[in-house]
KEROZA-774387 format. One record per residue: x, y, z of N, C-alpha, C in turn; residue in one letter. Coordinates in steps of 0.1 Angstrom, whole numbers, plus 5000, padded with zeros to 4 digits. Layout:
# residues N
XYZXYZXYZA
...
***
This chain:
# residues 468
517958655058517758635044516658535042X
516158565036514758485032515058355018X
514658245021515058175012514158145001X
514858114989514058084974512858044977X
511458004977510357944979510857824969X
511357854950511557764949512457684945X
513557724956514857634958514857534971X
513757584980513357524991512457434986X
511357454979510357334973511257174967X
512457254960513257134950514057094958X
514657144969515157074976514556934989X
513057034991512456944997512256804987X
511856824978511556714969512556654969X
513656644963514756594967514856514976X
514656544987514956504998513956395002X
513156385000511856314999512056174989X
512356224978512256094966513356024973X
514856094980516055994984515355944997X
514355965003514355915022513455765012X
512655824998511755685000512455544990X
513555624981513955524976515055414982X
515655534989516755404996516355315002X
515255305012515155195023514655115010X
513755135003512855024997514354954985X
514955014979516054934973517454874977X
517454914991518354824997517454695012X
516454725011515754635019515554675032X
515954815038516854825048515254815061X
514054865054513054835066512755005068X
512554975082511655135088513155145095X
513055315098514555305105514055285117X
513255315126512755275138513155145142X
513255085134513854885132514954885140X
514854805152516954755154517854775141X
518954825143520254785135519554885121X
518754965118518455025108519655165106X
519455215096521055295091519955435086X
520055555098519055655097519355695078X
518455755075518755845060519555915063X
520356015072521056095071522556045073X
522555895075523855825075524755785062X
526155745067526455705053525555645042X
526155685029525055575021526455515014X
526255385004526955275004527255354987X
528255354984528855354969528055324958X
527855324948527455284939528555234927X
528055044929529154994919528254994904X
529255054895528954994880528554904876X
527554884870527054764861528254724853X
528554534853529554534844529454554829X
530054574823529754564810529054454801X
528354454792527954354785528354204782X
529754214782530754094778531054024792X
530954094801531454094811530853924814X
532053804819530953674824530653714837X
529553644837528753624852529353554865X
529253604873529653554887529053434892X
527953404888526753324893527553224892X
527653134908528253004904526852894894X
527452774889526752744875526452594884X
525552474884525252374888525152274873X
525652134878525352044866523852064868X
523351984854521951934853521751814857X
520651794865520151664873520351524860X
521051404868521051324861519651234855X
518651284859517251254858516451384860X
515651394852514551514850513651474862X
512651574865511751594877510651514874X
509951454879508651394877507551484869X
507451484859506551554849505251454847X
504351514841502951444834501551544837X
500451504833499151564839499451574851X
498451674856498251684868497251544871X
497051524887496351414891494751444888X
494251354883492751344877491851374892X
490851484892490151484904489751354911X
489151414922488751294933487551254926X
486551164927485051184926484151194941X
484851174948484351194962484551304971X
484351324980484351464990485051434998X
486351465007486551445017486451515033X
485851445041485051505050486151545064X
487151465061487751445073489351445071X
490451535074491851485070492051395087X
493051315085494451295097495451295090X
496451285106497851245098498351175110X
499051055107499350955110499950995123X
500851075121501951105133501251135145X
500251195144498851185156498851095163X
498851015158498250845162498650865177X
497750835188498050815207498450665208X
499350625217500050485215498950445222X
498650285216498050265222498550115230X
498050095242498250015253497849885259X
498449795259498349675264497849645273X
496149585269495449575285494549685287X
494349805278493549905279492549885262X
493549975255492949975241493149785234X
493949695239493749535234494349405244X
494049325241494649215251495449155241X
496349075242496948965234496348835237X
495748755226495448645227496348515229X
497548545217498148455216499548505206X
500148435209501248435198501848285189X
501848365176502048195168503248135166X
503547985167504947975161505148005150X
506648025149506848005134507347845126X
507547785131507747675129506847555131X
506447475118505947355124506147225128X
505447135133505647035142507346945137X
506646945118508246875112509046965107X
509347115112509947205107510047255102X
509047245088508847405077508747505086X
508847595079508547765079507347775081X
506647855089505447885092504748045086X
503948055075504148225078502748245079X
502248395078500448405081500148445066X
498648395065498248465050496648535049X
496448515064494948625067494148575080X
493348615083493248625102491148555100X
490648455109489548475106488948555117X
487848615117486348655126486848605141X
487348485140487048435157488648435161X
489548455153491148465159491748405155X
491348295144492748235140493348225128X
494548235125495148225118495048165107X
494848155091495248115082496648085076X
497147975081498947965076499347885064X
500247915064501247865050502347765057X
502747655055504247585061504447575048X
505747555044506947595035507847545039X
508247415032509747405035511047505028X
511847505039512847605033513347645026X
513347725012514347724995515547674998X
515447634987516647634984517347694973X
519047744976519347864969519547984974X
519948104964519848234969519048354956X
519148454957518548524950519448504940X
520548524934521248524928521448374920X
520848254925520848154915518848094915X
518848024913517647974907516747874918X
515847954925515747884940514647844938X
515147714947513947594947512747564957X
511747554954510747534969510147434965X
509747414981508747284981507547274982X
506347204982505547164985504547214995X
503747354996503647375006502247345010X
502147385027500547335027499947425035X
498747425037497647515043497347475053X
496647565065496147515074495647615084X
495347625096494947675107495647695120X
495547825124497047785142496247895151X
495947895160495247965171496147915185X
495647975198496647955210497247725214X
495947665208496747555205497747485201X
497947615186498547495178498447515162X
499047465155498547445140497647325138X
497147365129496147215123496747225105X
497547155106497747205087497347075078X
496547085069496147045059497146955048X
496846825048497646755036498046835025X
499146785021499546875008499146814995X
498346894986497346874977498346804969X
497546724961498646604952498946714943X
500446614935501246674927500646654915X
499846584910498946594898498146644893X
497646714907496446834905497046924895X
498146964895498347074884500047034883X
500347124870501547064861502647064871X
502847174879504147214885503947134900X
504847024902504746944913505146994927X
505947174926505847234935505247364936X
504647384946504247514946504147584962X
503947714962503547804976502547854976X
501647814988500447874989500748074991X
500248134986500348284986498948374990X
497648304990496648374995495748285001X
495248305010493648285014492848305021X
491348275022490548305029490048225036X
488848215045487848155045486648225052X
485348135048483848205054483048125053X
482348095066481248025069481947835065X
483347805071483347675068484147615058X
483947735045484747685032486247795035X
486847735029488547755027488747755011X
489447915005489947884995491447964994X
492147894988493747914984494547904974X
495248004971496148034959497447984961X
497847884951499147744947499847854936X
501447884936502047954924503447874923X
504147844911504947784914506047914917X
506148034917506648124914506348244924X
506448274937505748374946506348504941X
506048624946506748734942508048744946X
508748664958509548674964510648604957X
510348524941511348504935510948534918X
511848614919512148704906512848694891X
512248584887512248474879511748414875X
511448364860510048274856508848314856X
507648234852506748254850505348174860X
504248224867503748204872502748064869X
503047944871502447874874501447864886X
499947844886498947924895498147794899X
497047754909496347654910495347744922X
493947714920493447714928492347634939X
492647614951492147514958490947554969X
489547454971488947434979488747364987X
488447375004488447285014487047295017X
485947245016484547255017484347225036X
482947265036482647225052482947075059X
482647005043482946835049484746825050X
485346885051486746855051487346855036X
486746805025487346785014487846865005X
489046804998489746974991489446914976X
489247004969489146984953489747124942X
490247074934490847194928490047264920X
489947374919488547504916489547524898X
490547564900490547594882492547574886X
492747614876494747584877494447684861X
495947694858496447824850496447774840X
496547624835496347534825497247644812X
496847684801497147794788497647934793X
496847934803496848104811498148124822X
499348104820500448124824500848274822X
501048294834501448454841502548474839X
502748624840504248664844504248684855X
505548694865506048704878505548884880X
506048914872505649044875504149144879X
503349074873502149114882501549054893X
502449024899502448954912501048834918X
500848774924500248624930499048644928X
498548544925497048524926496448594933X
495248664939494448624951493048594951X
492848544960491448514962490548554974X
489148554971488148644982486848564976X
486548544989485148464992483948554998X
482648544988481448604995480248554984X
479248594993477548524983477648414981X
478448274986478548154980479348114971X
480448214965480848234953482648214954X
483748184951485248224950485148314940X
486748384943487048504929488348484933X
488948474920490448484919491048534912X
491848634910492848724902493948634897X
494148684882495048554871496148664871X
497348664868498248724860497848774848X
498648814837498448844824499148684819X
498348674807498748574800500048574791X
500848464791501648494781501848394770X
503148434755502948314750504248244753X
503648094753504648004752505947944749X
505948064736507148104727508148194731X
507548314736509148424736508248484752X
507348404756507248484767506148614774X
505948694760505548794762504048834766X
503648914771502448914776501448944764X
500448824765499348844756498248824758X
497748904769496348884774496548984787X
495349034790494849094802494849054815X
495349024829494848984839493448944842X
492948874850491548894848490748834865X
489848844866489248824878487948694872X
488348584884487348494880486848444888X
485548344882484648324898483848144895X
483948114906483147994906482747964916X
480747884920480347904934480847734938X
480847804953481647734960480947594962X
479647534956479247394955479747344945X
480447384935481247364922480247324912X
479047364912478347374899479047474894X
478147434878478447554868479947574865X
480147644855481747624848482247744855X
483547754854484247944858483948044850X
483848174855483748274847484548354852X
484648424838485548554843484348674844X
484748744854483348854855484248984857X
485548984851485749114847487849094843X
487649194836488549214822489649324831X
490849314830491849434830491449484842X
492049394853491349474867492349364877X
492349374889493349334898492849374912X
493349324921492749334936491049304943X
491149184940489449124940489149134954X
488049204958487649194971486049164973X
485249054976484549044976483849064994X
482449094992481849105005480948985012X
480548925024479648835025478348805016X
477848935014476748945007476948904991X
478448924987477948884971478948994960X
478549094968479049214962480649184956X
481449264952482749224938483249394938X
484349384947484949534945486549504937X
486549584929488649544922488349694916X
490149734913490549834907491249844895X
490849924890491949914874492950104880X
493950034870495150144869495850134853X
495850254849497050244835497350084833X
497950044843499249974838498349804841X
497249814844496249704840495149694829X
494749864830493949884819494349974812X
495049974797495350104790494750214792X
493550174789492250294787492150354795X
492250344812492350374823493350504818X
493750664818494750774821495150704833X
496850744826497850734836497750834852X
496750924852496851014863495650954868X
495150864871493750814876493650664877X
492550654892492550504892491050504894X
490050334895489050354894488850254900X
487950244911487350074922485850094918X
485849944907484549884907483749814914X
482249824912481549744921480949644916X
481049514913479849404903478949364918X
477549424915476349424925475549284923X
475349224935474449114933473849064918X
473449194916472449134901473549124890X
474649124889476149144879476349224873X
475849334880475549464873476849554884X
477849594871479249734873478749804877X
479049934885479150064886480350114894X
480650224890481750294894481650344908X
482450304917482750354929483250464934X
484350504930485150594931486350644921X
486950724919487950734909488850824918X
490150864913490650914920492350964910X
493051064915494251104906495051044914X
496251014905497650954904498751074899X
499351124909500751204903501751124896X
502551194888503551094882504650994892X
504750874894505150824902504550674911X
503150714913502250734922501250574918X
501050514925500150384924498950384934X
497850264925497250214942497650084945X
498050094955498849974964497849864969X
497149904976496149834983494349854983X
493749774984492249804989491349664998X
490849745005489649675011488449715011X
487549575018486049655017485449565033X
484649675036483949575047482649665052X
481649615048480149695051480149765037X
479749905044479650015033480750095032X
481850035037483250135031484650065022X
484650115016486050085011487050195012X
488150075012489150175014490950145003X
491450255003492350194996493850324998X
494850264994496150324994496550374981X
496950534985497550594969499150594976X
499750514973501350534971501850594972X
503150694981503650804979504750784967X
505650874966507050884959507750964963X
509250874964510350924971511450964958X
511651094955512651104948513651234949X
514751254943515651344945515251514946X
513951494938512851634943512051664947X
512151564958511151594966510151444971X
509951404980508951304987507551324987X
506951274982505351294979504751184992X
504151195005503551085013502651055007X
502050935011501250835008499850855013X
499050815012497250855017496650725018X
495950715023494550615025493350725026X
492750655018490550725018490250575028X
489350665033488450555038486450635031X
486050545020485050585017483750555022X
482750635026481350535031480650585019X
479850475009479150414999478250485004X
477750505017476250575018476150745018X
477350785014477250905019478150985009X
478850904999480350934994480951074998X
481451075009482151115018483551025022X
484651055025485851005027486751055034X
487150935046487951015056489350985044X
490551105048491751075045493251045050X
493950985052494950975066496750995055X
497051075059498451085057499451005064X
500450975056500750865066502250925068X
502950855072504350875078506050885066X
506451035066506951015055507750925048X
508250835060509150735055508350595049X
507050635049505650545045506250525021X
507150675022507350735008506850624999X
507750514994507050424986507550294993X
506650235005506950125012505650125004X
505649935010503849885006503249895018X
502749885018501249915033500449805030X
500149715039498949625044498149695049X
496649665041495749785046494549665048X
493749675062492649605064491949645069X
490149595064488949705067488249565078X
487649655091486349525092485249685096X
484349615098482649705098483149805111X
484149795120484449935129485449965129X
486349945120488150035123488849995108X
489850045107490650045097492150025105X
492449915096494149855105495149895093X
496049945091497449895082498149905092X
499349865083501249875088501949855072X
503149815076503649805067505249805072X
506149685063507449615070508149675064X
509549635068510949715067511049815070X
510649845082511049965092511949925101X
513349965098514349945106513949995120X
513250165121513450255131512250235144X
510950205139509850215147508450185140X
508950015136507349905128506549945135X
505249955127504049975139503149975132X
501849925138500549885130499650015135X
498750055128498150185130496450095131X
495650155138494450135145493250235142X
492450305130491250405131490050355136X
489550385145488050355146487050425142X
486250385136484950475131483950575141X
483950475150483150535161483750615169X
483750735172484450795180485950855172X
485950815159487450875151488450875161X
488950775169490250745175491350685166X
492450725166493550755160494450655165X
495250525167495850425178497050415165X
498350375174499650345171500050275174X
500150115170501149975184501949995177X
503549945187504749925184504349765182X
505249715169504549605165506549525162X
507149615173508749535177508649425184X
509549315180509149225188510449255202X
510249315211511249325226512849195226X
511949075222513048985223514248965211X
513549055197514349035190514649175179X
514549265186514349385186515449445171X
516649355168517649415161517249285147X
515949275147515949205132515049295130X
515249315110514449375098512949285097X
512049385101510249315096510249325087X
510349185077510249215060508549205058X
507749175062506549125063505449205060X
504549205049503149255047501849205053X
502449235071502149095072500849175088X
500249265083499449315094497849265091X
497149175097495549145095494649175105X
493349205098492549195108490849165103X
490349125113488649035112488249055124X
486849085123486049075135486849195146X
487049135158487349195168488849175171X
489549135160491149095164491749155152X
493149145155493849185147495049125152X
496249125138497749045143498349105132X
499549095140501649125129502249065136X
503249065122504748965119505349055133X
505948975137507149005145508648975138X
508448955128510048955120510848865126X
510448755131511648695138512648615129X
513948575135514648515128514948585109X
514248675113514548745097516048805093X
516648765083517648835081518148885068X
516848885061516948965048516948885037X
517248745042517148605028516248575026X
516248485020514448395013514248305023X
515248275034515248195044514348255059X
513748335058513148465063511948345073X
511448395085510048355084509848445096X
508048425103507848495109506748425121X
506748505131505748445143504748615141X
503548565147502548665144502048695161X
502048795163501048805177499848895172X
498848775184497348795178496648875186X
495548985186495749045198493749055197X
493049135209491549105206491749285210X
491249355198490849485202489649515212X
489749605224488849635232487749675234X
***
C-alpha cells in the first residue's frame, strides 16, 4: 500500500519541528553529547503553569542594609596608558643581588624617646623624629612632648635641640614632615599629629640653614586647622620651602572657614610668605623649582566628585594642568610624587559588600604623556600606600599587613618588576602600622614594625638598604 504523499509530508514536518524544539527548550545540547537523551526517548511531562494568584516559589532576600556605590561614572584619563602591570608579578627580589643593606636604625634614642623615620636623603640617611612617649590612650586625651629633629645613618643619631617653646603658642608639639636639600633642613611642628583624633591643629614651621641655625619660617598664628585634613607637609626645591596648611577654622564653634592652602618662602628668608595656591594639598616640589599638588572634590568643590587633577606652578609661576584623571564612587588620591619628568600618584581602591575595586598607581612621563599603570594587590583595597619617585624606579609599600608586608621596587630602565619581604625575621608576629617606606638617590628603607602593638606607644627601626 502506497502511502498519502500528504500524510507523509505532515508527518515528516511534525517530526522535524519536535527533533528542533526540544533540545533547544530544555538545554539538552546535540544528542551526540555524553549523557544526551536521543529524540526518540522518553520526553518529560508537561507541568501547568500556575495560575495567576498562584504565590511564587522564588525564595525572597532582605534588601542590603546600604545601597551599592552609585554616582557618575569616572571622568576620563587625560593621558594614554602605555604599559599595564600587576603587582602580583612582582620577582622577589634578593639580598646581595638586586640590594645590599647598609644599615639598620635604632628605634630608640640615646635618652629614650621614640625614634621614628620621616624621609630618606640622596646619600642614605635618615631624617628622624625622637618623641617622647604619650601619654594616655585613644580613648582619653593624650599628651605629647616636645619633639625633636635630626639625622641617624650606620653611626648613630645626631638629633637637633628642641626648638624653644615660644617659637609658637603650643609648648608641645611632633615633628610630622621633612626634608632636606643641598644643606638646608625644613620641618613640620603640629600640636595634633593624625595619630590623635582630637582637637585642632596647631602647626609651626622650621629651618635648619647650612650654618647650623634653626629659625622659624611661618607658625599657624589665626590659621588653625582641623585634625581632619591631616599634617602639614613640606618640600624643598629652586631655593624655595612649601608647606601645606589645613583648612582654617573659627575660633568660636570650630568650623571650617577657609581653604587649605600651599605656601612658600625662599630659603634665605627674604621676602614675606606666599601662598602660591588655593584649595590644593600634597605639595611636591622638584630641585629645579618646579611645584606639583592635587586638588580632589573634597579640597576643591569645583573639582567633580568623579575626577582628580595634579598641578604644575613652572619656574616662571605660571599653572598648567598635568594630568586629570576619574574617581569611582568611593575612590581617592592617596598619594603623589615627582622626580625628573615623571609623576606619579595613587588612585585608591574600595573595599565594599559589592564588590572590591583595587587600587592603581600611573606612573606619568611629562615628555611624552604616556603612563605606565600598576595594579596592586587586592588586599591593597583601601589601605594607604607610601608611594616614592626618584629619576630611575618607583618604590611604595604600605603597613598593616598582617600576612606578607612588602615594599614593591619598578625600574624604568629595563621595566623590572621587584617585591622585598619587608618582615622583620626577629619579630615576625608584630603588626607594621607604618607609612613608613622611602626612597632617594640610590637607597631606599622600611619600618620594620618593631615593638608595635597597635597603641600610640608604637615605634619603629628602619632598615636601609642601597639598590644595585
Amino acid at each position: 500500500m502506497r502511502a498519502n504523499p500528504a500524510v507523509t509530508a505532515a508527518l515528516l514536518l511534525l517530526v522535524g519541528l519536535t527533533a528542533c524544539a526540544g533540545p533547544t527548550a530544555t538545554g539538552a545540547g546535540v544528542d551526540a553529547r555524553a549523557g544526551a537523551t536521543p529524540a526518540s526517548g522518553p520526553r518529560k511531562p508537561v507541568v501547568p503553569s500556575p495560575p495567576p494568584h498562584t504565590p511564587s516559589v522564588r525564595p525572597s532576600f532582605p534588601a542590603p542594609d546600604r545601597p551599592a556605590p552609585t554616582g557618575p561614572p569616572p571622568a576620563p584619563d587625560s593621558f594614554r596608558i602605555a604599559r599595564k602591570l600587576d603587582a602580583s608579578t612582582a620577582a622577589a627580589a634578593v639580598e646581595g643581588r638586586e640590594y645590599t643593606v647598609a644599615y639598620t636604625s635604632r628605634d630608640k634614642a640615646g635618652d629614650g624617646t621614640d625614634v621614628n623615620g620621616l624621609a630618606l636623603t640622596e646619600d642614605g640617611r635618615l631624617l628622624v623624629t625622637a618623641n617622647p612617649t604619650p601619654r594616655g590612650e585613644y580613648e582619653a586625651p593624650v599628651e605629647i612632648g616636645q619633639g625633636r629633629v635630626g639625622t641617624e645613618d650606620a653611626d648613630g643619631h645626631r638629633l637637633l635641640p628642641a626648638t624653644e617653646d615660644t617659637a609658637c603658642r603650643t609648648p608641645r608639639r611632633a615633628p610630622v614632615s621633612a626634608q632636606e636639600h643641598e644643606g638646608s633642613m625644613v620641618w613640620a611642628e603640629t600640636s595634633q599629629p593624625t595619630w590623635i583624633n582630637r582637637g585642632n591643629v596647631d602647626w609651626c614651621v622650621f629651618l635648619r640653614g647650612p650654618g647650623g641655625a634653626v629659625r622659624l619660617l611661618e607658625d599657624s598664628g589665626g590659621r588653625v586647622g582641623s585634625y581632619q585634613d591631616g599634617d602639614p607637609e613640606v618640600t624643598l626645591g629652586g631655593g624655595r620651602a612649601y608647606w601645606s596648611t589645613p583648612r582654617t577654622v573659627s575660633p568660636d564653634d570650630g568650623q571650617a572657614t577657609g581653604p587649605g592652602k600651599i605656601m612658600m618662602r625662599p630659603l634665605d628668608g627674604s621676602g614675606e610668605t606666599e601662598t602660591v595656591a588655593e584649595r590644593a594639598r600634597m605639595p611636591r616640589a622638584t630641585p629645579d623649582g618646579r611645584l606639583f599638588y592635587a586638588r580632589t572634590h573634597d579640597t576643591d568643590p569645583t573639582v567633580p566628585e568623579n575626577r582628580y587633577e595634579i598641578h604644575e606652578r613652572g619656574t616662571d609661576g605660571q599653572v598648567r594642568l598635568v594630568a586629570s584623571g576619574g574617581l569611582a564612587t568611593g575612590q581617592r588620591l592617596d598619594a603623589l610624587s615627582v622626580a625628573g619628568p615623571r609623576v606619579a600618584w595613587l588612585v585608591s581602591g574600595r573595599r565594599s559588600r559589592f564588590g572590591d575595586l583595587p587600587g592603581t598607581i600611573r606612573v606619568l612621563d611629562t615628555r611624552t604623556d604616556r603612563a605606565v599603570a600598576v595594579t596592586l594587590p587586592q588586599d591593597y583595597a583601601d589601605r594607604p600606600v607610601d608611594l616614592q619617585l626618584t629619576e630611575d624606579r618607583l618604590v611604595w609599600g604600605r603597613p598593616e599587613s598582617r600576612d606578607s608586608p612588602a615594599a614593591y621596587v619598578y625600574e624604568f630602565l629595563g621595566g623590572a618588576l621587584w617585591k622585598l619581604s619587608t618582615r622583620d625575621p626577629a619579630h615576625a608576629h608584630v603588626l607594621d602600622r607604618y607609612e613608613a617606606v622611602f626612597a632617594a638617590g640610590p637607597y631606599l628603607a622600611w619600618a620594620l614594625g618593631r615593638n608595635g602593638d597597635g597603641g600610640i606607644k608604637d615605634r619603629a627601626a628602619y632598615r636601609v638598604v642601597r639598590w644595585n
